[in-house]
C-alpha positions in Angstrom: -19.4 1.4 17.2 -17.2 -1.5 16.6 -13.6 -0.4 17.7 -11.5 -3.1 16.9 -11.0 -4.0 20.4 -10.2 -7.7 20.1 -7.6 -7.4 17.0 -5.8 -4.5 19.2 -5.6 -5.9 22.0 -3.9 -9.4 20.3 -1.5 -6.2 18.9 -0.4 -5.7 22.9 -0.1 -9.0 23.8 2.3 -9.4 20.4 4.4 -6.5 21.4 4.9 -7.7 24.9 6.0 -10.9 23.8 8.7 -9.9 21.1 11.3 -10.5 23.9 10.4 -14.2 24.5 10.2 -15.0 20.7 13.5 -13.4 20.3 14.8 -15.4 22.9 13.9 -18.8 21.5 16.0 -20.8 18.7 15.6 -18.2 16.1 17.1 -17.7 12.9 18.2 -13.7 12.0 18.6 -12.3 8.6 20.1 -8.9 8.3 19.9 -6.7 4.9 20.0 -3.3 3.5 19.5 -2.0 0.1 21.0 0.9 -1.4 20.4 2.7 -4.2 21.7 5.8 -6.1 19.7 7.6 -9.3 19.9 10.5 -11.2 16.6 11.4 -13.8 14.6 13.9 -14.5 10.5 14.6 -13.5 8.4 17.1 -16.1 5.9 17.8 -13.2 6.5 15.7 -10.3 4.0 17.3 -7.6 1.0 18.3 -10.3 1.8 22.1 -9.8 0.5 24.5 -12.5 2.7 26.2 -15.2 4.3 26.2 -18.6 8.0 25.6 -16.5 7.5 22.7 -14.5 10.0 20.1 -15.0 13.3 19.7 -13.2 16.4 17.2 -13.0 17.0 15.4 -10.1 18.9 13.5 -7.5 18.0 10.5 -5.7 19.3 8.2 -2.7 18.0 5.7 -1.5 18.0 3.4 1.8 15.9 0.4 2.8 17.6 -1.8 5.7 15.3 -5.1 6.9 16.1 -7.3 9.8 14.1 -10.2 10.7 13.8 -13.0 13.3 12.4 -16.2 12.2 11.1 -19.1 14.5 9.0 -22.1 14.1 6.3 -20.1 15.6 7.0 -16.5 14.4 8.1 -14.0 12.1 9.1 -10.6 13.0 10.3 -8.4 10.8 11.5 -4.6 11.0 12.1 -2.5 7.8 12.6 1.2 7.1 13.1 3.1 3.9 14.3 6.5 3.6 13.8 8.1 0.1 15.9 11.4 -0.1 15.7 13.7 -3.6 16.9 16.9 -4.3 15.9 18.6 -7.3 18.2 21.1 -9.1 15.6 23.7 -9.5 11.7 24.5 -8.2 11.1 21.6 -5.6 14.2 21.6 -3.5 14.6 18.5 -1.1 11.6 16.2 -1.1 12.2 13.5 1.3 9.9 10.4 2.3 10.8 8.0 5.5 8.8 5.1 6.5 8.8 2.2 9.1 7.5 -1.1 10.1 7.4 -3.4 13.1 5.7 -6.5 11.5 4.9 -9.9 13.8 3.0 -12.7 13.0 2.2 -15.2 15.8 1.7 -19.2 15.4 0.7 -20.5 18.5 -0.7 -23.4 17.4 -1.6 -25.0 14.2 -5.1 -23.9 14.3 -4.5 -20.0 15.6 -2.8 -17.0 13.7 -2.1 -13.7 15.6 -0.5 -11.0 13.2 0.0 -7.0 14.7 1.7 -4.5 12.5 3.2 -1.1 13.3 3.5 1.7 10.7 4.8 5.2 10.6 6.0 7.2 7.5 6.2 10.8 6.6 5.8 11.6 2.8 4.7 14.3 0.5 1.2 13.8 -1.7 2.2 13.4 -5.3 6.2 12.7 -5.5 7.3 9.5 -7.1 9.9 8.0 -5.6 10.6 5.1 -8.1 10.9 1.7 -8.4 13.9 -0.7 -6.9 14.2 -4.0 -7.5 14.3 -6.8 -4.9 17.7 -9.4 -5.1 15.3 -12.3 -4.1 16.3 -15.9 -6.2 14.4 -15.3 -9.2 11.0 -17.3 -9.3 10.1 -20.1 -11.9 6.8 -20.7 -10.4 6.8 -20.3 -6.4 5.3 -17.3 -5.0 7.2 -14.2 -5.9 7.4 -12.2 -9.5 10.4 -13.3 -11.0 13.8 -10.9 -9.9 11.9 -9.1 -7.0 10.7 -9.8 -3.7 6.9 -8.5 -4.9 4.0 -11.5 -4.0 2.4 -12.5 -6.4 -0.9 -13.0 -4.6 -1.2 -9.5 -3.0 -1.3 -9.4 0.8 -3.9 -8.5 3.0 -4.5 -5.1 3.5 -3.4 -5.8 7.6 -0.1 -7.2 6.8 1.4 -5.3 4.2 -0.6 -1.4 4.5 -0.3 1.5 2.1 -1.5 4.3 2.3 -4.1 5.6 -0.1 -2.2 8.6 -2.0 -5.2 11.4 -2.0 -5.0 13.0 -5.7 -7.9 15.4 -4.3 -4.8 17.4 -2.6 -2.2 16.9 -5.5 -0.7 20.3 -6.6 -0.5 21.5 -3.0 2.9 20.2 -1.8 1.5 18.4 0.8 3.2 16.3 3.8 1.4 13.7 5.1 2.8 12.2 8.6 1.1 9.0 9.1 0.9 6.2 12.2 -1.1 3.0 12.3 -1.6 0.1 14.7 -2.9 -2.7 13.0 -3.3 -6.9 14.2 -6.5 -9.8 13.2 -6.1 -13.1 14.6 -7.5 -16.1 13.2 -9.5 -19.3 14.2 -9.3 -22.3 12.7 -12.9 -23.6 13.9 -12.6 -27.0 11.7 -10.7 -28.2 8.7 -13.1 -26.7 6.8 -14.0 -23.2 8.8 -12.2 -19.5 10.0 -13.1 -17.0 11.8 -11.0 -13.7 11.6 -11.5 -10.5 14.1 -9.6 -7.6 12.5 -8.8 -4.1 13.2 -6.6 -0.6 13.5 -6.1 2.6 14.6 -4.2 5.6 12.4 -3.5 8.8 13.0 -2.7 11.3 9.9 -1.5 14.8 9.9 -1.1 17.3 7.3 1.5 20.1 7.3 -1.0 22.5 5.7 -4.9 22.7 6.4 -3.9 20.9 9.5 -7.2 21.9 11.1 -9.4 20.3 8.2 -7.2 17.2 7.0 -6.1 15.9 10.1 -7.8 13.0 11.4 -7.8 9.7 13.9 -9.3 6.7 12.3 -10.9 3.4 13.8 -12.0 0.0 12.4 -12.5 -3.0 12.9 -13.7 -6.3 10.9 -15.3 -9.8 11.7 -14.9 -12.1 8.8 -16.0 -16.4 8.8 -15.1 -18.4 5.7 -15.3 -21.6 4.4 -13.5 -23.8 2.1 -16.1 -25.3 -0.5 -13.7 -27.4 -2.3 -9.7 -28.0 -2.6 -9.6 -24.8 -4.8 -11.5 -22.1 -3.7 -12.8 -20.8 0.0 -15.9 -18.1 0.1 -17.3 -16.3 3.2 -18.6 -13.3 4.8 -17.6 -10.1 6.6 -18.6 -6.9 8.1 -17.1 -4.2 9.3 -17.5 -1.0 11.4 -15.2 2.5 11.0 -15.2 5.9 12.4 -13.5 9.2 11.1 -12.8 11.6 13.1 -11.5 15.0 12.2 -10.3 17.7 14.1 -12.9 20.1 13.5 -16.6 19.9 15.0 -19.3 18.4 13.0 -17.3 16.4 10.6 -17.0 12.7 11.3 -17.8 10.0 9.0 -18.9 6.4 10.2 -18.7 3.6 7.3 -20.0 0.4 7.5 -18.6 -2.3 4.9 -20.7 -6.0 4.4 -18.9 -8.1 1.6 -19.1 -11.0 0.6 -15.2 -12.8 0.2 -13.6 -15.6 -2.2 -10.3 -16.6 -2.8 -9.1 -19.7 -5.0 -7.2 -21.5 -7.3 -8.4 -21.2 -10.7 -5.9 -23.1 -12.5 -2.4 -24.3 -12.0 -1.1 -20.8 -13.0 -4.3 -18.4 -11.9 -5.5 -17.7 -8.3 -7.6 -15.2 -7.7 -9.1 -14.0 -4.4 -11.5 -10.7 -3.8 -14.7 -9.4 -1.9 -18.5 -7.7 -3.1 -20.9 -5.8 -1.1 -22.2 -3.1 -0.3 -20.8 0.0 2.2 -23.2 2.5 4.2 -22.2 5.6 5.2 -22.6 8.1 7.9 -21.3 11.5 7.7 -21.8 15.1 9.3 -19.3 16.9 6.9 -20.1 19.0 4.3 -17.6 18.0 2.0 -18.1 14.1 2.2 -20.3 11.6 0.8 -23.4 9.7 2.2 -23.9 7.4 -0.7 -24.9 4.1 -0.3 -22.9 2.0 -3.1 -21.3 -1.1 -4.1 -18.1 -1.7 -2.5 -15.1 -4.6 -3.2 -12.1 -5.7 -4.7 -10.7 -8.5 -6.7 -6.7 -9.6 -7.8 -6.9 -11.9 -10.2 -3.1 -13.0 -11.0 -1.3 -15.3 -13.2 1.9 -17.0 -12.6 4.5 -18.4 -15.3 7.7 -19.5 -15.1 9.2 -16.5 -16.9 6.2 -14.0 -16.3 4.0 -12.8 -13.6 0.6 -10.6 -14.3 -1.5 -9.3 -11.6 -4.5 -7.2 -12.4 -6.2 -5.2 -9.4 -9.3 -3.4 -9.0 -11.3 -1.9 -6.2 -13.9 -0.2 -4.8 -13.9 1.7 -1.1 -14.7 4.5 1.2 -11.5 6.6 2.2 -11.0 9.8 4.4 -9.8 12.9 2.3 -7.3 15.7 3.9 -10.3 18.1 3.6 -13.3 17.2 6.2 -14.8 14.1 4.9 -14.7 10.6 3.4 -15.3 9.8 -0.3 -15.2 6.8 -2.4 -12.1 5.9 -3.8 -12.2 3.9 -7.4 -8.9 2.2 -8.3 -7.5 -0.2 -10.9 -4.0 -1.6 -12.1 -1.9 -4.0 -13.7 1.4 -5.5 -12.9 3.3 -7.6 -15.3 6.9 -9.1 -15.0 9.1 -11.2 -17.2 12.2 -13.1 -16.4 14.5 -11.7 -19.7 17.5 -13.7 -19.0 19.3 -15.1 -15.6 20.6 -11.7 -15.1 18.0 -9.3 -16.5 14.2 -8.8 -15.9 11.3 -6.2 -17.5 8.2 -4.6 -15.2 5.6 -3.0 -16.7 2.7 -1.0 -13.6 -0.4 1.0 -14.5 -2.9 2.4 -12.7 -6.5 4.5 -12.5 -7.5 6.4 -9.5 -10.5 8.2 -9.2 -12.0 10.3 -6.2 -15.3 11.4 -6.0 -18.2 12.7 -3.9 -21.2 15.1 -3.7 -19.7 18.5 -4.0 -16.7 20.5 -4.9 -14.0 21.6 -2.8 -13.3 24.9 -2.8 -10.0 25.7 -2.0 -8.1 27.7 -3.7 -4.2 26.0 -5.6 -6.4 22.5 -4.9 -7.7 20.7 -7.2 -11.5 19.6 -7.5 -12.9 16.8 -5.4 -14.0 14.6 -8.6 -10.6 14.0 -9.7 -9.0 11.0 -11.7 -5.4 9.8 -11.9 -3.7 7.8 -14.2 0.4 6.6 -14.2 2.2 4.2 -15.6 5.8 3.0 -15.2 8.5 0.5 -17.2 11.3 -0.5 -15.3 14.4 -2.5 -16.1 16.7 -4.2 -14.2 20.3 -5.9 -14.7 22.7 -7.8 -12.3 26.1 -6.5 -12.8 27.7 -8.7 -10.1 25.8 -11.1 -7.2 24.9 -8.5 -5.4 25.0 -5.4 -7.4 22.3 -3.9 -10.1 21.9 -1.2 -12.8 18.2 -0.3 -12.5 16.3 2.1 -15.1 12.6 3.2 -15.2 10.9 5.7 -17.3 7.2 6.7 -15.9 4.2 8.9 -17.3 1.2 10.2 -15.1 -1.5 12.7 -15.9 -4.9 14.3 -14.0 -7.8 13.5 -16.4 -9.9 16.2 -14.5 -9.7 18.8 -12.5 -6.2 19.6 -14.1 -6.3 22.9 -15.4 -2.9 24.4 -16.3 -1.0 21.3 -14.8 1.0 19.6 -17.2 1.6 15.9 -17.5 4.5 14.4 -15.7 6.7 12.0 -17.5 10.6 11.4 -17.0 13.0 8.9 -16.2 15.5 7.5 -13.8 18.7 5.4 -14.2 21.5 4.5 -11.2 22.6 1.7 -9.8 21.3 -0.8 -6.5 23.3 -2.9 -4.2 22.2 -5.0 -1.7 24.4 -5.5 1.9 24.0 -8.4 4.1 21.2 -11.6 3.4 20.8 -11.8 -0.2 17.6 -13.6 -0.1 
C-alpha cells in the first residue's frame, strides 16, 4: 500500500523551511474581503416539508496574506461564512483554512505542500463573492474575479467533495488534510511527479460510521509531444479507513493524462482510465469502472467558459466508498469596466450497489443538480454590490423535499492589496 511517503515528507521539509523563505528578499501582500447579504433560501439543507424556506442573514470574511520570492509562494487564507436564518435553521456557520507553499529550488524542480482545515455543514450554500482582481482581457483569470481559468490541480487548490448521499440530515463535516507532489524535470521534454495526502474527516452525527482517515498517493511521468500539448501516465494507490471494523476501502486509480493548447483561446487538459477497488464494507462499491476527468476551457477577451466533467471513487459518511459522477459549466462575461455576469451549473450523482438504510437520509443512488447567476458592480475602487439568485433540486431519492431556489443581494469590500 502506497502511502504517499515521498510527497509528505517534501510537505515537512516545506514547513520547516517557511522561516528561511520568509526571511529572504520577499515581497508581502496583505488583504481581506468582506462581505454583507441579506436573501432568502426555499430549502437550503434538503429537509422534508411543505414549510421549508426561510429569510436570511449573511456575513462574510475572507483575509489572505502572502509572501512572494523568486523562489516561493506562500500563501495563508481563511474564510469564515456566518448565517443566521430568521426561522427553522438557526446559525449555520462554515470556517475554513489554508497554509499553501510552493517551492522552486531550481529551474528544473517543483516542491508544492498544502494544509487544509474547514468545518462546514453538508448542504448549505454559502454564495458567491466576487474577486477585485484587474479584470482579464486574455491572461489567465475570468474576467472581474480571481477564478483560473485553467482549473488547478486537485493538490494545490482542494475541495471537498460535498456528499448529497447525507443531504437532509444537517450534517457538520470537520475536515483536515495534508497534501504536497514535487516535480522533476528529467529533460526538456520529460516529468516526473510523486504525489500524495493524508485527511481526516469527522461527522457530528453517525460519528461511528462516517468518520474516516484517508491515504493516497500518486506517481505520474509525462511528456511533451509537441509545442501544444503534453500526454503521460499515472497511477495511484488509496486507502479508507473507517472507524468501525470491517469497513475499509482500497482504490487503485491508472489514467492516462493530456493537457494542451488547442487553439489560441482553448486549452484543455484531463485524464482516462480505469479505477479498481477493494472494499470490506457493506455499504460500498467493488466495481471496476472507467474513471477520469477533462476541463476543457475557452478564453475571450470579454468571456470566459469552462466546462468540467469527472469520474471518481470517493468515501461516503456512511461505511464505504462509491463512485462519484460530476459535471459543470462556468461562463463569465466582462459587461462593462465596472460590471461583470457569472453563470455555474452543475450534476452530481452518487451511486453504488445497495441502499442505505437510515432513517431522515436520503438513498445512496442520489443525483444533484444546482445552478447559480451572479452579478457584480463596482461602486467605488474597492467597493462592490454583488447579487446572485440560485436553484438546486435532488432528482432522486427526494421524497417530500422541495426544491431550493432563492436569492442573495449585499454589498463586498475589499481591505488592503487590491490585486
Amino acid at each position: 500500500m502506497i502511502r504517499a511517503g515521498t510527497a509528505l515528507g517534501a510537505i515537512a521539509v516545506g514547513l520547516l523551511a517557511l522561516p528561511s523563505v520568509a526571511a529572504a528578499q520577499s515581497e508581502e501582500r496583505l488583504s481581506a474581503d468582506v462581505s454583507a447579504t441579506a436573501g432568502y433560501s426555499n430549502n437550503p439543507f434538503s429537509v422534508t416539508g411543505n414549510d421549508t424556506g426561510s429569510a436570511l442573514l449573511t456575513l462574510d470574511f475572507a483575509p489572505r496574506y502572502q509572501i512572494l520570492t523568486e523562489r516561493s509562494t506562500i500563501t495563508l487564507s481563511g474564510d469564515a461564512n456566518l448565517q443566521q436564518y430568521a426561522r427553522r435553521y438557526g446559525r449555520n456557520d462554515s470556517y475554513s483554512g489554508a497554509l499553501d507553499y510552493v517551492l522552486r529550488p531550481s529551474e528544473h524542480i517543483t516542491a508544492h505542500t498544502r494544509l487544509d482545515l474547514s468545518t462546514s455543514v453538508l448542504g448549505s450554500f454559502t454564495g458567491l463573492q466576487p474577486g477585485f482582481g484587474t479584470v482579464a482581457t486574455g491572461g489567465s483569470t475570468v474576467p472581474g474575479t480571481t477564478t483560473p481559468v485553467v482549473p488547478i490541480p486537485a493538490s494545490t487548490s482542494f475541495v471537498p467533495i460535498t456528499d448529497i448521499g447525507l443531504f437532509g440530515l444537517r450534517n457538520r463535516r470537520k475536515l483536515a488534510r495534508l497534501s504536497g507532489d514535487v516535480s522533476w524535470g528529467l529533460s526538456l521534454r520529460d516529468s516526473l511527479t510523486v504525489s500524495g495526502y493524508a485527511e481526516a474527516t469527522r461527522y457530528s452525527s453517525l460519528p461511528q460510521f462516517g468518520n474516516y482517515e484517508a491515504y493516497s498517493g500518486s506517481l505520474g511521468y509525462s511528456r511533451r509531444v509537441s509545442d501544444r500539448m503534453t500526454v503521460g501516465l499515472r497511477g495511484s494507490a488509496s486507502s479508507f479507513q473507517y472507524r468501525t471494523a470491517n469497513n475499509n476501502s482500497r482504490v487503485f486509480p491508472v489514467e492516462a493524462t493530456a493537457s494542451g493548447r488547442l487553439s489560441e483561446r482553448w486549452t484543455v487538459d484531463g485524464a482516462l482510465g480505469v479505477t479498481f477497488v477493494q472494499s470490506d464494507a457493506v455499504g460500498s462499491t467493488n466495481r471496476t469502472s472507467l474513471s477520469g476527468n477533462v476541463n476543457l476551457c475557452r478564453q475571450g477577451e470579454l468571456t470566459s467558459t469552462c466546462i468540467q466533467a469527472a469520474r471518481q471513487v470517493s468515501p461516503t459518511g456512511l461505511v464505504g466508498t462509491q463512485y462519484v459522477t460530476s459535471a459543470g459549466i462556468n461562463w463569465s462575461r466582462r459587461l462593462s469596466e465596472l460590471s461583470n455576469l457569472s453563470l455555474n451549473g452543475s450534476y452530481s450523482k452518487v451511486g453504488g450497489d445497495t441502499a442505505r438504510l437510515l432513517p431522515g437520509a436520503l438513498q445512496l443512488q442520489n443525483e444533484f443538480v444546482q445552478g447559480t447567476v451572479s452579478y457584480d458592480r463596482r461602486l467605488r475602487e474597492r467597493l462592490r454590490l454583488v447579487t446572485s439568485a440560485h436553484y438546486g433540486r435532488l432528482l432522486s431519492g427526494n421524497a417530500g423535499r422541495p426544491s431550493d431556489f432563492g436569492g442573495q443581494v449585499g454589498l463586498s469590500y475589499r481591505f488592503g492589496d487590491s490585486r
